[in-house]
SEDO-438419 format. One record per residue (C-alpha): x, y, z. Coordinates in steps of 0.25 Angstrom, whole numbers, always signed. Each point is the difference from the previous one (the first is absolute). Example, Ala and Ser with C-alpha at 12.3 -4.5 7.8 and 13.67 -1.06 7.14 Angstrom:
<pt><east>+49</east><north>-18</north><up>+31</up></pt>
<pt><east>+6</east><north>+14</north><up>-2</up></pt>
This chain:
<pt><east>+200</east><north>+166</north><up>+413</up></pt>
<pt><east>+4</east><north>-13</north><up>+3</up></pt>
<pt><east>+9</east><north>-9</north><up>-8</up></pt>
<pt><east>-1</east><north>-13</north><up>-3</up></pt>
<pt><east>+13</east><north>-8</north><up>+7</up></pt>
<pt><east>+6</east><north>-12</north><up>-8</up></pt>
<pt><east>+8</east><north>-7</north><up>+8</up></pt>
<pt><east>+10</east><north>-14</north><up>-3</up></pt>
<pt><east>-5</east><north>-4</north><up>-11</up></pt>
<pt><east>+7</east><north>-2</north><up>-14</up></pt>
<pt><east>-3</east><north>+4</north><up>-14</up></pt>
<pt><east>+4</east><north>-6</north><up>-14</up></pt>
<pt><east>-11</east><north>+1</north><up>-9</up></pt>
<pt><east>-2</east><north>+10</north><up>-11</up></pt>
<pt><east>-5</east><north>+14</north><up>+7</up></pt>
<pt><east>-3</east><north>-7</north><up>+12</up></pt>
<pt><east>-2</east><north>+13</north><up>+6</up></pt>
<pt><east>-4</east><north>+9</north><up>-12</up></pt>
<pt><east>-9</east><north>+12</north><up>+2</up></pt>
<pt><east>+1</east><north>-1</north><up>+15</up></pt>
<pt><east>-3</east><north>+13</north><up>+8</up></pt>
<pt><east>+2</east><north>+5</north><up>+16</up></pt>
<pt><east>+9</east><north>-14</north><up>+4</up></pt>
<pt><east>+11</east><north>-2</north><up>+8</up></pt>
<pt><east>+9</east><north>-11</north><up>-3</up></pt>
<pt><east>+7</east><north>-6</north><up>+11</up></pt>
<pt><east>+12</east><north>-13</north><up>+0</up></pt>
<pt><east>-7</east><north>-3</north><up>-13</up></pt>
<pt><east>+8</east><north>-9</north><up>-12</up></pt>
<pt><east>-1</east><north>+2</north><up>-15</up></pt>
<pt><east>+7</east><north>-12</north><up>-5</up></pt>
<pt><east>-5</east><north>-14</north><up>-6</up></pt>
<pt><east>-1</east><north>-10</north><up>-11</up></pt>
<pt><east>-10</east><north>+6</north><up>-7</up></pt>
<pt><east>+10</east><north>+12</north><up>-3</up></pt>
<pt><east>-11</east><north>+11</north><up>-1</up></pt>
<pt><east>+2</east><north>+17</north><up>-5</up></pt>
<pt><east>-5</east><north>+10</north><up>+5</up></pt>
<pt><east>-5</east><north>-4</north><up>+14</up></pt>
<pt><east>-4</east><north>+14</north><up>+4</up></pt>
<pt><east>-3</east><north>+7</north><up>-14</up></pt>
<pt><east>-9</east><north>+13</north><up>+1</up></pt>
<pt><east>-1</east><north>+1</north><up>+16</up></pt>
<pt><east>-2</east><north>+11</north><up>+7</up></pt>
<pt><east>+4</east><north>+4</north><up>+15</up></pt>
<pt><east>+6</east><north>-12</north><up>+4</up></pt>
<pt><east>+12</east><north>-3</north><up>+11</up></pt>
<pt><east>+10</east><north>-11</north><up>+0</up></pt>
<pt><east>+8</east><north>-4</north><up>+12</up></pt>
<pt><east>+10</east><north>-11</north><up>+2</up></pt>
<pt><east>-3</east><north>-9</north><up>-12</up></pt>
<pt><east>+8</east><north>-5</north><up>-12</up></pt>
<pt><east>-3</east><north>+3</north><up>-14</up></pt>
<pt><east>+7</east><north>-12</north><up>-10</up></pt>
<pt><east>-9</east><north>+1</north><up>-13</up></pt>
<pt><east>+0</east><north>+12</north><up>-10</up></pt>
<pt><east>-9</east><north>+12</north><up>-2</up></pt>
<pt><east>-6</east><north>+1</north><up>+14</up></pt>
<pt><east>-3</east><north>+13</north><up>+2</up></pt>
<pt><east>-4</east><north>+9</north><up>-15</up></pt>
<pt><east>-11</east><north>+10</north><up>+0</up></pt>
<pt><east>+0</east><north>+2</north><up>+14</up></pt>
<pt><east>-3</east><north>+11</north><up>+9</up></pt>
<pt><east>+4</east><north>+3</north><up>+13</up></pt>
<pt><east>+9</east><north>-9</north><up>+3</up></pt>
<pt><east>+8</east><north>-3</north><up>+16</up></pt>
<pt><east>+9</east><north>-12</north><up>-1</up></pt>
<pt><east>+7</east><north>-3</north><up>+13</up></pt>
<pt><east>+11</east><north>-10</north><up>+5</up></pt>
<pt><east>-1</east><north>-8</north><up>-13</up></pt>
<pt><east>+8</east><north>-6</north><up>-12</up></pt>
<pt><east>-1</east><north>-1</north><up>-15</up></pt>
<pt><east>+7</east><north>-11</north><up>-3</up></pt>
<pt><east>+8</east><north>+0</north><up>-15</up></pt>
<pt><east>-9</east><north>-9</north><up>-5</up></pt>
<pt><east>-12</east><north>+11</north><up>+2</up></pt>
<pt><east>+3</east><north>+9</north><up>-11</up></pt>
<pt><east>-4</east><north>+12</north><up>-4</up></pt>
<pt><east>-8</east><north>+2</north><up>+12</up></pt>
<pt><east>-5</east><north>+13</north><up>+2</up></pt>
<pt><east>-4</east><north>+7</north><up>-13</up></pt>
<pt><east>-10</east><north>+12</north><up>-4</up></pt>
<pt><east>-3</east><north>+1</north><up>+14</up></pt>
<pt><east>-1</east><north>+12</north><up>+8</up></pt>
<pt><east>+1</east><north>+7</north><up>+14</up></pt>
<pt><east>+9</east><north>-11</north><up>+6</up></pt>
<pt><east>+8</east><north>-4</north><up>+14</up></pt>
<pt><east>+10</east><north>-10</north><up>+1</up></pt>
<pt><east>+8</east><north>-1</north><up>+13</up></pt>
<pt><east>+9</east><north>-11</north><up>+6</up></pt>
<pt><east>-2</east><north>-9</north><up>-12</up></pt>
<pt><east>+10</east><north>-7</north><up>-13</up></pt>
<pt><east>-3</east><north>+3</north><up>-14</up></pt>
<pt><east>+7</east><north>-11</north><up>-5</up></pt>
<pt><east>-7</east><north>-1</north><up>-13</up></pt>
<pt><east>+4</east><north>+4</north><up>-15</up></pt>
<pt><east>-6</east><north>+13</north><up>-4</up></pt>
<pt><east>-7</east><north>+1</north><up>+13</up></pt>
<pt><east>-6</east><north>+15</north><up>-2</up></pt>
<pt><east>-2</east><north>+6</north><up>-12</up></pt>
<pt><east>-12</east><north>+11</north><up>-2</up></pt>
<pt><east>-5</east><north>+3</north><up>+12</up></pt>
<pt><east>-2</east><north>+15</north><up>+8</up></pt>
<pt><east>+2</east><north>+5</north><up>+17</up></pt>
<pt><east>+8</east><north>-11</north><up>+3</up></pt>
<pt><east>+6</east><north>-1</north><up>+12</up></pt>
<pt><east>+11</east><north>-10</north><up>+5</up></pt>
<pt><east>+7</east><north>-2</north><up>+13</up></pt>
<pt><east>+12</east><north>-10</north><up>+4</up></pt>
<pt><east>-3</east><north>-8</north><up>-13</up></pt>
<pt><east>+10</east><north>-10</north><up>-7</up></pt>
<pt><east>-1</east><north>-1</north><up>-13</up></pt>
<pt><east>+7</east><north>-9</north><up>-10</up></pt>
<pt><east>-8</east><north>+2</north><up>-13</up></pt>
<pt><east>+5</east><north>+4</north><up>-13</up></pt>
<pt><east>-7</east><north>+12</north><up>-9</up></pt>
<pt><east>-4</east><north>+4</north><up>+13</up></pt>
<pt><east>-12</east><north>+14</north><up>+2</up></pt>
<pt><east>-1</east><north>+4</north><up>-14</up></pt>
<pt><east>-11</east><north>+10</north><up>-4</up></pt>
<pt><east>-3</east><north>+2</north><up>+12</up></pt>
<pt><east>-3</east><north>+14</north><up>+8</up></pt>
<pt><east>+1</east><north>+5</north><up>+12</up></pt>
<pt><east>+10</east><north>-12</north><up>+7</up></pt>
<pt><east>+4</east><north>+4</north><up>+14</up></pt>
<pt><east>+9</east><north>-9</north><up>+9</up></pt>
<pt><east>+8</east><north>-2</north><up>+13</up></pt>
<pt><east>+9</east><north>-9</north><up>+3</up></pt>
<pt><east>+0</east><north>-11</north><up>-14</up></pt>
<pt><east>+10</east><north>-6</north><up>-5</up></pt>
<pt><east>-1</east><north>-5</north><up>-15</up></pt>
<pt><east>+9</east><north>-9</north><up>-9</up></pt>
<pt><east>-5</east><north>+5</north><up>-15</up></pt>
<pt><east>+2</east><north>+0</north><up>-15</up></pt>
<pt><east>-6</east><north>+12</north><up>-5</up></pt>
<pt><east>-8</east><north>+6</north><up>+12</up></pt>
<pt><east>-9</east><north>+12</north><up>+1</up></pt>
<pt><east>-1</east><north>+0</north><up>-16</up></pt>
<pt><east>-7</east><north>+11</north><up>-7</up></pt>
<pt><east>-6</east><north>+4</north><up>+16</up></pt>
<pt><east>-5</east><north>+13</north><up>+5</up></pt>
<pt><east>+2</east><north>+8</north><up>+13</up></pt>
<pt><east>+8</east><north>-12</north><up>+9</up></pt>
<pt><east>+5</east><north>+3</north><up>+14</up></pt>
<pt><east>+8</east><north>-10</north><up>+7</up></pt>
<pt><east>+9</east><north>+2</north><up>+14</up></pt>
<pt><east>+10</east><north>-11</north><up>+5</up></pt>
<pt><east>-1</east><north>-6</north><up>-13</up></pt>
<pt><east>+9</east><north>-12</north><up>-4</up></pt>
<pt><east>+1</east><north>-4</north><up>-14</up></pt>
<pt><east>+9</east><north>-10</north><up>-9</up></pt>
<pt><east>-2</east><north>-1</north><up>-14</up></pt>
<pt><east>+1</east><north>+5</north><up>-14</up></pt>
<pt><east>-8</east><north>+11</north><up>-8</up></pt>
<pt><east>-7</east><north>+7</north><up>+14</up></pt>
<pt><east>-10</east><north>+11</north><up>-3</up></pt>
<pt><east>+1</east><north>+2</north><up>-15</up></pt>
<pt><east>-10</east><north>+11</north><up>-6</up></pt>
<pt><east>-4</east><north>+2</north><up>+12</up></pt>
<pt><east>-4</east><north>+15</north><up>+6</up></pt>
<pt><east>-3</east><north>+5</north><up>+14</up></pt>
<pt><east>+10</east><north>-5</north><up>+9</up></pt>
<pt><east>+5</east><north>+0</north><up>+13</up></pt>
<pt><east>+10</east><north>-10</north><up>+6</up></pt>
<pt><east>+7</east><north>+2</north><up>+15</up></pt>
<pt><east>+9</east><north>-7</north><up>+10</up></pt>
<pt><east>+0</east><north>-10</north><up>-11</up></pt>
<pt><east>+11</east><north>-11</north><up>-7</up></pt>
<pt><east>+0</east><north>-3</north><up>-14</up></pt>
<pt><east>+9</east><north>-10</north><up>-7</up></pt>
<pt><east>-5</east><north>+2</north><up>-14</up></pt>
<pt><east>+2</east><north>+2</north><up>-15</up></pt>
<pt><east>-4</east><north>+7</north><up>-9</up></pt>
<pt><east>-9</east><north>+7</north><up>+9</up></pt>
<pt><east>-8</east><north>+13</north><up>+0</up></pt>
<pt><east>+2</east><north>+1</north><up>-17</up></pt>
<pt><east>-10</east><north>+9</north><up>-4</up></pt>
<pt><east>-6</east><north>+3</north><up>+13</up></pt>
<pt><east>-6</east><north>+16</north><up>+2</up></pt>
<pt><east>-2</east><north>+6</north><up>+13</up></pt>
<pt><east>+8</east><north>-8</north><up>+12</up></pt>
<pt><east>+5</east><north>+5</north><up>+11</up></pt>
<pt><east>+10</east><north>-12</north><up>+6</up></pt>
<pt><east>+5</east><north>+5</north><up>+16</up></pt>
<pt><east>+9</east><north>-7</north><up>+9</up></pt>
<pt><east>+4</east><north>-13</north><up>-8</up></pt>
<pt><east>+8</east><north>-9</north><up>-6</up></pt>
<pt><east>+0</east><north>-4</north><up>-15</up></pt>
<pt><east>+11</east><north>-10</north><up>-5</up></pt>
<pt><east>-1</east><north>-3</north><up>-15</up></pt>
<pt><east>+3</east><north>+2</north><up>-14</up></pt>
<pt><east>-7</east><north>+10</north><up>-10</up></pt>
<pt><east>-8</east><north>+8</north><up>+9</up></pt>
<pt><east>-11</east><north>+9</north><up>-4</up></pt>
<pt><east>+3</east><north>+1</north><up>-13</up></pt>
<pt><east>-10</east><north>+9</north><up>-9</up></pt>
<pt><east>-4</east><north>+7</north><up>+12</up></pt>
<pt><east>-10</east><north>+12</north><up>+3</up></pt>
<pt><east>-1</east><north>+8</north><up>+13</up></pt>
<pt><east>+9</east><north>-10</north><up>+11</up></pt>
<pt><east>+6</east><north>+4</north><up>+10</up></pt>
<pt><east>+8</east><north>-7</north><up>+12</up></pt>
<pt><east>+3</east><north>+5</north><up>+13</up></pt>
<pt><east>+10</east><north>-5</north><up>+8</up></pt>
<pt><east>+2</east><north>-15</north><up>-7</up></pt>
<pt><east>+14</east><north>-10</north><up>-1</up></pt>
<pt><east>+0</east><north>-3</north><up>-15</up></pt>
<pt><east>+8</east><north>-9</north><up>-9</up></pt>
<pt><east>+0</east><north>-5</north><up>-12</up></pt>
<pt><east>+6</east><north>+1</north><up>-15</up></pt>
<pt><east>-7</east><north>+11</north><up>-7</up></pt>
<pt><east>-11</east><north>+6</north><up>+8</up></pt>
<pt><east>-9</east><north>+11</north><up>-4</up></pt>
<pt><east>+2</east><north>+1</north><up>-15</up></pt>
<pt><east>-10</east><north>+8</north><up>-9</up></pt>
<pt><east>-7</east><north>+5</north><up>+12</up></pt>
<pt><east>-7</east><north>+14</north><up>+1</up></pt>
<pt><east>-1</east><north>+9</north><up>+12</up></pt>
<pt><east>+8</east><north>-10</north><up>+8</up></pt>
<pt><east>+4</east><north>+5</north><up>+15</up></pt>
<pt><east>+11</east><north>-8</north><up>+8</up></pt>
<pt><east>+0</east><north>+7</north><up>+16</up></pt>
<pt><east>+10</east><north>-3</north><up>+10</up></pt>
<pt><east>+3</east><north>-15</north><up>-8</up></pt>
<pt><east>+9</east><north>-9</north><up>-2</up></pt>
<pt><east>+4</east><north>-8</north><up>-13</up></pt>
<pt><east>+13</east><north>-7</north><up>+4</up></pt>
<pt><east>+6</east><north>-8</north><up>-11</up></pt>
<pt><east>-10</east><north>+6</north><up>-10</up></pt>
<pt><east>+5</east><north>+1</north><up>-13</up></pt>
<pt><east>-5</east><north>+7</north><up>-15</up></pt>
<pt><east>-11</east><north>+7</north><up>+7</up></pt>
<pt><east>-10</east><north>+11</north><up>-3</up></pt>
<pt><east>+2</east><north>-3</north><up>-15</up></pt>
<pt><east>-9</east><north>+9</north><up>-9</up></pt>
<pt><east>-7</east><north>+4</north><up>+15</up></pt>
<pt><east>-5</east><north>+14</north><up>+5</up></pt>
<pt><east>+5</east><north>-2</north><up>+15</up></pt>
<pt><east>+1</east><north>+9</north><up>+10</up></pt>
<pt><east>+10</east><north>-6</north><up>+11</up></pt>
<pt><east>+6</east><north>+0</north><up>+13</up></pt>
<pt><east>+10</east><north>-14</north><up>+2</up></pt>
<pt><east>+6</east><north>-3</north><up>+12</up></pt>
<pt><east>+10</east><north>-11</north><up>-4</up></pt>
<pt><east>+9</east><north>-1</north><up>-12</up></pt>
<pt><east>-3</east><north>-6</north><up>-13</up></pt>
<pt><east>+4</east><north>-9</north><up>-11</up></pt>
<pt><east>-2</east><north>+9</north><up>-12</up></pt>
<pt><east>-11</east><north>+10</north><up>-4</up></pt>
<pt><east>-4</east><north>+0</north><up>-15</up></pt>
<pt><east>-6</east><north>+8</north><up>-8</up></pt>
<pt><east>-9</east><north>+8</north><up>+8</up></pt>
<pt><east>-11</east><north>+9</north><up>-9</up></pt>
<pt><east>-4</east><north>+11</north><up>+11</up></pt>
<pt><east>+2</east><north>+3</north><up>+14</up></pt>
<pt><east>+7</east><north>+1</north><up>+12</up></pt>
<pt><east>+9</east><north>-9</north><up>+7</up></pt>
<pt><east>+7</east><north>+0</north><up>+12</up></pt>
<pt><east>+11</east><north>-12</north><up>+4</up></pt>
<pt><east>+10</east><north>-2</north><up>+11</up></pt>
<pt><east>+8</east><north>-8</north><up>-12</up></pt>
<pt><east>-1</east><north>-5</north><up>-14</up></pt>
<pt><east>+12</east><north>-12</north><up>-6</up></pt>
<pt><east>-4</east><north>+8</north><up>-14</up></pt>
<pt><east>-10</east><north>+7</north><up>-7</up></pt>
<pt><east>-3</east><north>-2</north><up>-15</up></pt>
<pt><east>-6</east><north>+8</north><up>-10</up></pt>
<pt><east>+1</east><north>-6</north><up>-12</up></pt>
<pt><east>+3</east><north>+7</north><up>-13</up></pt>
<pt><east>-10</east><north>-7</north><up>-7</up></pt>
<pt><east>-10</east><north>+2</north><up>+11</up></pt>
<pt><east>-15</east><north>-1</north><up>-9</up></pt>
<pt><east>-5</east><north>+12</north><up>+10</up></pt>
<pt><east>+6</east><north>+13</north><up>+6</up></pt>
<pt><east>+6</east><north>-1</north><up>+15</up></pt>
<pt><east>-1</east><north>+12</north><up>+8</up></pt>
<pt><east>-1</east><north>-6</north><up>+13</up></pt>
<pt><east>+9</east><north>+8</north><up>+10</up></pt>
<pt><east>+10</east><north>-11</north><up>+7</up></pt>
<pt><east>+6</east><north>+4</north><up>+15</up></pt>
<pt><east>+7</east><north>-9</north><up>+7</up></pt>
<pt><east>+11</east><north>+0</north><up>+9</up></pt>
<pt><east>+11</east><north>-7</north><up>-7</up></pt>
């Protein structure tokens, strides 16, 4: 089948381009005065190259999807929503909210700056993005990202199903409620991390932060480090090998945890639930 190519022209009425199956979009502009949604609404099998999104909604309902060298500009909003199978590859996501919804998606050397970033969505793969977010990855399912690099507040919150390597995360408050990850090879700076927590475990990761890991079940901790961590593993099950020292430990409800040091361990009297945890460290 051939595909209908369109090439250097520019778009800005409402749903210019709604409904449009089997094209191929190349040096194209969505952007005008008359300020239109929803340019490519409903299409199916459509692939995007070196073109420039400024207008909101572009791309809802869609279905196979190849976007390619290109930029959503902030303006474009909201852009790619309830769609499915989808590539994205050497292009910036620079608008709010700018996937939310959507299944098999795919993203490759991808900038993205976009606030309330992939929520609801399933199957998300990536290589090589880096993402500036407020509240990324909500409520998402089965995420697997490599060389990812993430700044911003409340990262994968109810999510489930994740996989994160060779990856750098400055964050907060991130991972809380999160069931089933597997983070290897990584750095994570921030405060409150993973807190109400289900089935998490991190393998060879640099973490700091004040209170980490609180209220967490069936946490494991291999061959890391939490170098000035401090009132960790509070009301946790963790099973735990730490190479570094630590600020304190507080509280932990079950478990095992090994440390090459600790400035103190607290277990409070008036602890609200038993702390069985077994504590080795070397000083």
């Amino acid at each position: 089948m051939n595909n209908k190519i369109i090439e250097n022209k520019q778009f800005s009425r409402e749903r210019d381009l709604y409904g449009q199956k089997d094209i191929v979009l190349r040096n194209c502009l969505f952007d005008g005065v008359e300020d239109g949604e929803s340019a490519l609404k409903e299409g199916e099998n459509i692939e995007i190259y070196d073109t420039t999104f400024a207008l909101r909604y572009p791309l809802w309902h869609g279905k196979h999807l190849e976007i390619y060298n290109s930029q959503f500009l902030e303006t474009a909003r909201a852009a790619i929503w309830y769609s499915n199978d989808i590539v994205i590859s050497n292009t910036l996501l620079h608008g709010i909210k700018a996937l939310r919804e959507c299944r098999d998606i795919s993203l490759k050397n991808v900038d993205i700056v976009s606030d309330e970033f992939g929520w609801k969505c399933f199957n998300f793969k990536s290589e090589d993005i880096s993402l500036k977010s407020e509240y990324a990855f909500f409520e998402s399912d089965n995420i697997n990202l490599k060389n990812f690099k993430f700044d911003g507040k409340y990262s994968f919150q109810y999510t489930k199903n994740v996989v994160i390597e060779d990856s750098v995360l400055h964050t907060k408050d991130c991972f809380w409620h999160c069931e089933n990850a597997i983070i290897k090879n990584c750095i994570i700076k921030g405060e409150y991390l993973a807190w109400y927590a289900k089935n998490l475990t991190f393998i060879n990761c640099q973490i700091s932060g004040t209170q980490p890991f609180c209220y967490c079940d069936n946490l494991k901790l291999i061959d890391c480090t939490m170098e000035g961590c401090d009132l960790a593993f509070e009301y946790s099950e963790v099973y735990a090998k730490i190479n570094s020292r630590m600020k304190s430990i507080k509280n932990p409800r079950a478990g095992r945890i090994e440390v090459l040091g600790v400035d103190e361990i607290i277990l409070s009297e008036d602890s609200k639930y038993p702390t069985h945890a077994e504590i080795v460290t070397d000083k």
